[in-house]
Every structure is written in structure tokens, then in C-alpha cells.
N, C-alpha and C positions, 0 to 999 in steps of 0.2 A: 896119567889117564887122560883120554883127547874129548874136549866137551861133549855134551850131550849134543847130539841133532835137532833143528826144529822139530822136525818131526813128533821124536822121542819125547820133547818137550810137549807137542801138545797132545801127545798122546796120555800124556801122563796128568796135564791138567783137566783131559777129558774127563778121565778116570778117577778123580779128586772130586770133581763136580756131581760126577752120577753118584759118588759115596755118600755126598750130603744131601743132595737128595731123595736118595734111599733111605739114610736114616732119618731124613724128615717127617716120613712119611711113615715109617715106623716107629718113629714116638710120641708125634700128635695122637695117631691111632691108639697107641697104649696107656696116654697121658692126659691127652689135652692138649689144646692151643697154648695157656697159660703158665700151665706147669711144667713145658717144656721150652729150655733155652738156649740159646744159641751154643753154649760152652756141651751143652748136652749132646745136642747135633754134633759138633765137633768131636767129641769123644766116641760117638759110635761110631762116626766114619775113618775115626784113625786118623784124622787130621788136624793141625792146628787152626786154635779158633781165630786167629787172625787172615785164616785160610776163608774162612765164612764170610768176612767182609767183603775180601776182596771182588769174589762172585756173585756176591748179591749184598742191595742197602738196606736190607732189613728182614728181620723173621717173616713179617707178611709175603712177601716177595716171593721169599728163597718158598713158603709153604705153596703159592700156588702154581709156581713152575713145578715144584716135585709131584702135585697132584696132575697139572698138567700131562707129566711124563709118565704119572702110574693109568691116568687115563688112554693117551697113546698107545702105550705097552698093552691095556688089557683089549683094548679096540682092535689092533693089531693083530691078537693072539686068536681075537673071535673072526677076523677075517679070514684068517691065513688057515683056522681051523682044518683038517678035511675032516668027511672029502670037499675039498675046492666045490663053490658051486659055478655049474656049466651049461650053456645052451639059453632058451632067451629069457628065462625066470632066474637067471643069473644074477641080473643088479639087484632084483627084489630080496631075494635073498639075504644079501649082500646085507642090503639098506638095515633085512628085519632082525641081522644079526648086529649090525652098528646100535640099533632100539634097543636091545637084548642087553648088548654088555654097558651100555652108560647105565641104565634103569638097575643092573644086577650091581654095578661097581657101588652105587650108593645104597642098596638092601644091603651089602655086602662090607661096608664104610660108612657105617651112619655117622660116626664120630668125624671123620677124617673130612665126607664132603661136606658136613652141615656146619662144621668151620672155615673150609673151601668158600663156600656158598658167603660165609657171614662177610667174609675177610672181600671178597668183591661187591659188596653192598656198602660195607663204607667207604670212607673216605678215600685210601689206595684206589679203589675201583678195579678194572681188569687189567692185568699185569701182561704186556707185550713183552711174550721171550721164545729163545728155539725152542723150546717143549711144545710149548700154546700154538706156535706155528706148524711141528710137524704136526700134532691134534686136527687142525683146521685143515694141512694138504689133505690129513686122512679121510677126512670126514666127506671134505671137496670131490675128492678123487670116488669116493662113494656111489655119490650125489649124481656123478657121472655116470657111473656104470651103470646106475639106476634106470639112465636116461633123460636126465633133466635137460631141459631143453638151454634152459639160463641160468645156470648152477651160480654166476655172481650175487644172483635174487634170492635162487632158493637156496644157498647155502645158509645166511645169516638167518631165516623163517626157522632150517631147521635146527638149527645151533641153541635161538630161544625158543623152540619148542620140547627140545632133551632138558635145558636150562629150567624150565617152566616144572616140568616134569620129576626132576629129581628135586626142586623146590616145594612141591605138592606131596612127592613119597617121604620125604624126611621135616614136615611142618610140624613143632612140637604138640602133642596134644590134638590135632587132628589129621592127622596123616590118611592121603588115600591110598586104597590098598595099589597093589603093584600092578593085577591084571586091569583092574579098569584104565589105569594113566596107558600101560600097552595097547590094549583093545582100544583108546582115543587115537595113540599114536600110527597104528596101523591102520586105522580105518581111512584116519587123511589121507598113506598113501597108498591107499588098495591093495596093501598086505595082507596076502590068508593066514590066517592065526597059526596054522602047522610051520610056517617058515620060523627062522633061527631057532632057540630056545625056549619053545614054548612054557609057561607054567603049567604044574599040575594041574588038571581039572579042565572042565568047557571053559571058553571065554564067557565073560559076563553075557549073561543073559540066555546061557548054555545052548546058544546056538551059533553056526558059522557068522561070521561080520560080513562075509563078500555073498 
């Protein structure tokens, strides 16, 4: 039998990597942070746990590249939604549909990002990997279509403002509700409340924001 191809090869460590970080992210969510370990990960992805080192140096790591990647993936699916939006309320759109699925992914994840959230408060801090980076083209590329004029400024603003936001929706014990942190988030950037996903009901204060 004639070796495998590079190719083949990294196609196949591609494939290894997305399995643990799928299952990452399916057992924090079912489990915990604590109660879930690496031999675990490794067992749902079908791969050896010495497989898990290789790719990442620690549970914290490997956790916020996989959230990283389950964020991209639902950011993605809200963009690409149709129907496509078209013509010049296109970026806005766009923008109120990126607001929509980070704020939905943690109503949706309370478990999974509010140890997301903890695990970049200590000491590790923010984890630089491809996940976090396609995240931030998507976000960028946005940011764009929105029309920002200086998307290297406003990108980081809105990065800690979803950051701020999902920190606010999932704070133990006094959590704000989901449409007000929206109706804030839309209103900085003169989104009408009917764009992406709206919640049921008027926005706070049961009239239009714009």
C-alpha cells in the first residue's frame, strides 16, 4: 500500500480536530467545565487521548477554540440564512442578524458560554487560534458591509460590546433580560427592531427605537 498524501494527511488531521472540538462542546454543555475531561473529549471524538494534547495544551484552550468555532458556525448560518439580504439595508441587516445569533447562542448556551466567558477572565485570558480568527474575519467582513468607515476601530468596540452583552444576559443572579441588551445594542447602531430576529413582543418601551 503506497503512503498516504499530504494532503490525505491533513485532511484527516483536519477532521480529528473538528471531532474534538465538537465533542467539546457537547460535553461542557451536558456536563460542566469540571466534570468533563480530557479522556472524555477524547472518547467522544473517537480519538486517542494523546490525540488531544497534541492539538491543544490544555482543557481551557481546546474549550474556547470549540466555542470559538460553535460561535463562527452559528454566525455564519445566521448570515448565510435566506432570503440573502439585498439592496442598501443590506449591511444593516446583516449587522442585526450578527446581534441576533451571538445574544441567541448564549440564551441558548447558558452553561457552555458562561464558562466560555469565565475561562477568559482568568488567568489563560483570550486564546489566539483559527476558530477566534475565522470569528473576527466574520464579524470584520460584517462590519464592512454595514459600511463602517474604519472597521480596524470599530471592530474591537463591537467585539466588547456582544462580549459585554452576553456577560450582562448570563450574570448569575441578576441577568438582563435579552430585549433590553438588543434594543441597547441596535439602537448604537440605528437598527430598526424588525431587522434579523426579532423577539416576541414590542421592543422595550413598546415602541419603535428609530
Amino acid at each position: 500500500m503506497s503512503p498516504r498524501s499530504a494532503s490525505v494527511n491533513e485532511e484527516l488531521r483536519r477532521r480529528s480536530r473538528e471531532r474534538l472540538l465538537q465533542a467539546t462542546v457537547e460535553l461542557v454543555a451536558e456536563r460542566g467545565y469540571e466534570a468533563t475531561t480530557l479522556g472524555d473529549i477524547a472518547e467522544r471524538a473517537g480519538a486517542a487521548r494523546g490525540l488531544v494534547s497534541y492539538y491543544f495544551p490544555g482543557k481551557r484552550q481546546l474549550l474556547q477554540s470549540a466555542v470559538h468555532r460553535l460561535m463562527h458556525r452559528t454566525l455564519r448560518a445566521a448570515l448565510e440564512r435566506e432570503p440573502l439580504p439585498s439592496g442598501a439595508d443590506a449591511g444593516r441587516e446583516l449587522l442585526a442578524r450578527a446581534v441576533d445569533a451571538v445574544l441567541g447562542l448564549a440564551r441558548d448556551q447558558p452553561l457552555l458560554l458562561r464558562t466560555h466567558m469565565a475561562g477568559i477572565l482568568q488567568a489563560e485570558g483570550f486564546v489566539q487560534c483559527p476558530e477566534q480568527q475565522r470569528l473576527a474575519e466574520l464579524l470584520w467582513e460584517t462590519l464592512s458591509r454595514y459600511g463602517s468607515t474604519d472597521v480596524d476601530t470599530d471592530y474591537p468596540m463591537l467585539r466588547a460590546l456582544l462580549m459585554g452583552a452576553v456577560f450582562a444576559l448570563l450574570l448569575p443572579g441578576a441577568p438582563m433580560p435579552l430585549a433590553r441588551l438588543r434594543a441597547e445594542l441596535f439602537q448604537r447602531y440605528g437598527l430598526d427592531w424588525e431587522l434579523g430576529v426579532p423577539p416576541d413582543g414590542a421592543p422595550p418601551g413598546g415602541t419603535s427605537l428609530l
